[in-house]
KOLBA-295992 format. One record per residue (C-alpha): y, z, x; residue in one letter. Coordinates in steps of 0.5 Angstrom, whole numbers, plus 2048, in hexadecimal, padded with zeros to 3 digits. Each point is the difference from the previous one (the first is absolute). Example, Ala and Ser with C-alpha at 12.3 -4.5 7.8 and 13.67 -1.06 7.14 Angstrom:
2
7F7810819A/8077FE802S/
END
This chain:
241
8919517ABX/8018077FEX/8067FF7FFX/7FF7FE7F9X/7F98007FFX/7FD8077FFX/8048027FBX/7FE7FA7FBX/7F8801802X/8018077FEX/8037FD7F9X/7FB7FC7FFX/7FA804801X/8048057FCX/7FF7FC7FBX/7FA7FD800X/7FD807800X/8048037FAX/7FD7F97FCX/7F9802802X/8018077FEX/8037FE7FAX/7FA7FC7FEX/7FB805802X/8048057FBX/7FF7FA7FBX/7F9800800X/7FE807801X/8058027FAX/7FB7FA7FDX/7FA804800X/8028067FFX/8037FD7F9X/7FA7FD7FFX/7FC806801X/8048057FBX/8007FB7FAX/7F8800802X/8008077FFX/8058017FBX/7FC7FB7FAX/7F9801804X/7FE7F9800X/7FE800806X/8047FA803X/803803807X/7FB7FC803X/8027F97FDX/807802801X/7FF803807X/7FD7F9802X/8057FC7FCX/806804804X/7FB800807X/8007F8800X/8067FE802X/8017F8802X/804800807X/8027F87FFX/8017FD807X/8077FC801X/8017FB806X/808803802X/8047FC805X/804804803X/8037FC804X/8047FC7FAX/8018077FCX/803803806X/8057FA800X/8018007FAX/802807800X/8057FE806X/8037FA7FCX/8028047FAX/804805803X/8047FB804X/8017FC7F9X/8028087FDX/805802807X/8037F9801X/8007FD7F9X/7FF8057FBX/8058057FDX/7FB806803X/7FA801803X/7FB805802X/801804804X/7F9803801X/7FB7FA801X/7FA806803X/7F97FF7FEX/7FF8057FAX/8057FC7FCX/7FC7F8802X/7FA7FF7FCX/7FC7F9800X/7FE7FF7F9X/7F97FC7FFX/8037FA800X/803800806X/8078027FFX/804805802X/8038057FBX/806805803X/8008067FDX/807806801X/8067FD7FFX/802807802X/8047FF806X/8047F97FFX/8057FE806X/8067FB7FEX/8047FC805X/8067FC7FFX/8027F9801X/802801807X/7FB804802X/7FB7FC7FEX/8037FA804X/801805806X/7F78017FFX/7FE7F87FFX/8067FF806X/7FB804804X/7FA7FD7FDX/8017F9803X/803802807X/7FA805801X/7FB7F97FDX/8047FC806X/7FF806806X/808800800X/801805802X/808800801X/8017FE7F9X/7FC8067FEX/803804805X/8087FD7FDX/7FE8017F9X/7FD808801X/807801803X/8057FC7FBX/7FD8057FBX/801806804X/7F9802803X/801805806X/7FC802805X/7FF804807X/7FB7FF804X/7FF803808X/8068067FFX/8067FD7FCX/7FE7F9803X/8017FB7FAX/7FA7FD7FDX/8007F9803X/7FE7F97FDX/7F8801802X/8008077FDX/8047FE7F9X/7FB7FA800X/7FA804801X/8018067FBX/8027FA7FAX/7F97FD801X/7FE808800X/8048007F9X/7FF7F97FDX/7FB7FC804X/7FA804804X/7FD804803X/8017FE808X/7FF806805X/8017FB807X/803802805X/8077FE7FFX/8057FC805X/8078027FEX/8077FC802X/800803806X/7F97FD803X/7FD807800X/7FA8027FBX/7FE8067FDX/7FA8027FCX/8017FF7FAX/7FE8087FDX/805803805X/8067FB7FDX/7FE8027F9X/801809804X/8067FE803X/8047FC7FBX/8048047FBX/8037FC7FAX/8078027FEX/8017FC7FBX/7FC7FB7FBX/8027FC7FBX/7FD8007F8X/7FC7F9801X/7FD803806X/7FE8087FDX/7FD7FD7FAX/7FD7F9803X/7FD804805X/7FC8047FCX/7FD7FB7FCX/7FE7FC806X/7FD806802X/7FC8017FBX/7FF7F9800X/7FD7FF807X/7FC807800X/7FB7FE7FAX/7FF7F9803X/7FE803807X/7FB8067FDX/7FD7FA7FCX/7FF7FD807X/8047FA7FEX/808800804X/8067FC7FDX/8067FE802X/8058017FAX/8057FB804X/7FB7FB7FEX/7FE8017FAX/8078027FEX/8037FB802X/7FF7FA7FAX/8038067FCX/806801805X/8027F8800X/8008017F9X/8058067FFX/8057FC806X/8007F97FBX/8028047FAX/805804803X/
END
């Protein structure tokens, strides 16, 4: 699971963190403030203006997180499939749940773009990876000139090109894995071992977002699969071509 997670646990203590100093400065800044107009005019007012600054209403709101992780999920499918562009950087300190329980996306700083063949190559990938079809997944990352060498110069066969799609846009799957040939390999040598010669746009950028995508939800302890959640909007893609 370190794959992925660490580094969006870490974004998201970073940032609730930043939020908590931010408001600690806030208050402080109020009573000092408070304070100097209490001296400035001598009405002896900082102790109200200490109490008002002091009392602060936290308002408890109930989250399902559940439901805001899929919505985060199903609107970067929408954005890399059907979209004109997409974000490109969906980490936890650019996601707020607002009070009401929706979710605001902040930073489009870092937006992706994908063309049409590229988006057809990504929900072609989705529905194979949705039915287990480990050969047309394997076909469709070969067609669109995927390369990749696994055990000194073998070629990465229909097991491992599978494997390392779901790792791109599926889950997170770290069991032994069985190749073509009937041996199985642990997976984490597999990712040591295999050297990447050549990769698609479809799969850099597709599997970034995937990444970050499926490292959130398993840090909130809550895994997805993104082949699944995706797949309506894949379906969607391929009847509109």
């Amino acid at each position: 699971l370190n794959v992925f997670g660490p580094a969006a646990s870490m974004m998201l203590r970073s940032y609730a963190g930043a939020r908590d100093r931010v408001e600690g400065i806030g208050l402080s800044l109020g009573i000092a403030a408070g304070r100097l107009r209490s001296a400035i005019n001598g009405k002896g007012r900082s102790d109200n203006l200490i109490s008002q600054s002091t009392k602060t209403t936290k308002v408890k709101t109930k989250v399902n997180l559940s439901k805001a992780l899929k919505t985060l999920v199903h609107v970067s499918g929408i954005q890399l499939m059907l979209g004109r562009s997409y974000n490109a950087d969906p980490h936890p300190g650019n996601v707020l749940i607002l009070p009401d329980g929706k979710l605001g996306l902040l930073d489009y700083g870092m937006v992706g773009k994908l063309s049409k063949s590229d988006r057809h190559a990504v929900a072609r990938t989705i529905l194979a990876l949705s039915k287990r079809d480990k050969a047309e997944t394997a076909r469709i990352y070969t067609e669109n000139g995927y390369r990749a060498e696994f055990k000194e110069g073998t070629t990465a066969d229909t097991a491992v090109l599978h494997r390392f799609a779901s790792f791109h846009l599926d889950r997170i799957d770290l069991s032994p894995l069985t190749l073509d040939s009937g041996e199985t390999v642990d997976t984490l040598e597999l990712l040591r071992s295999t050297r990447e010669k050549a990769v698609p746009k479809f799969v850099e950028e597709g599997r970034r977002l995937g990444g970050l995508l499926m490292g959130v939800s398993t840090q909130a302890a809550r895994p997805i699969s993104l082949s699944k959640e995706w797949k309506p909007i894949a379906e969607r893609v391929l009847k509109e071509k």
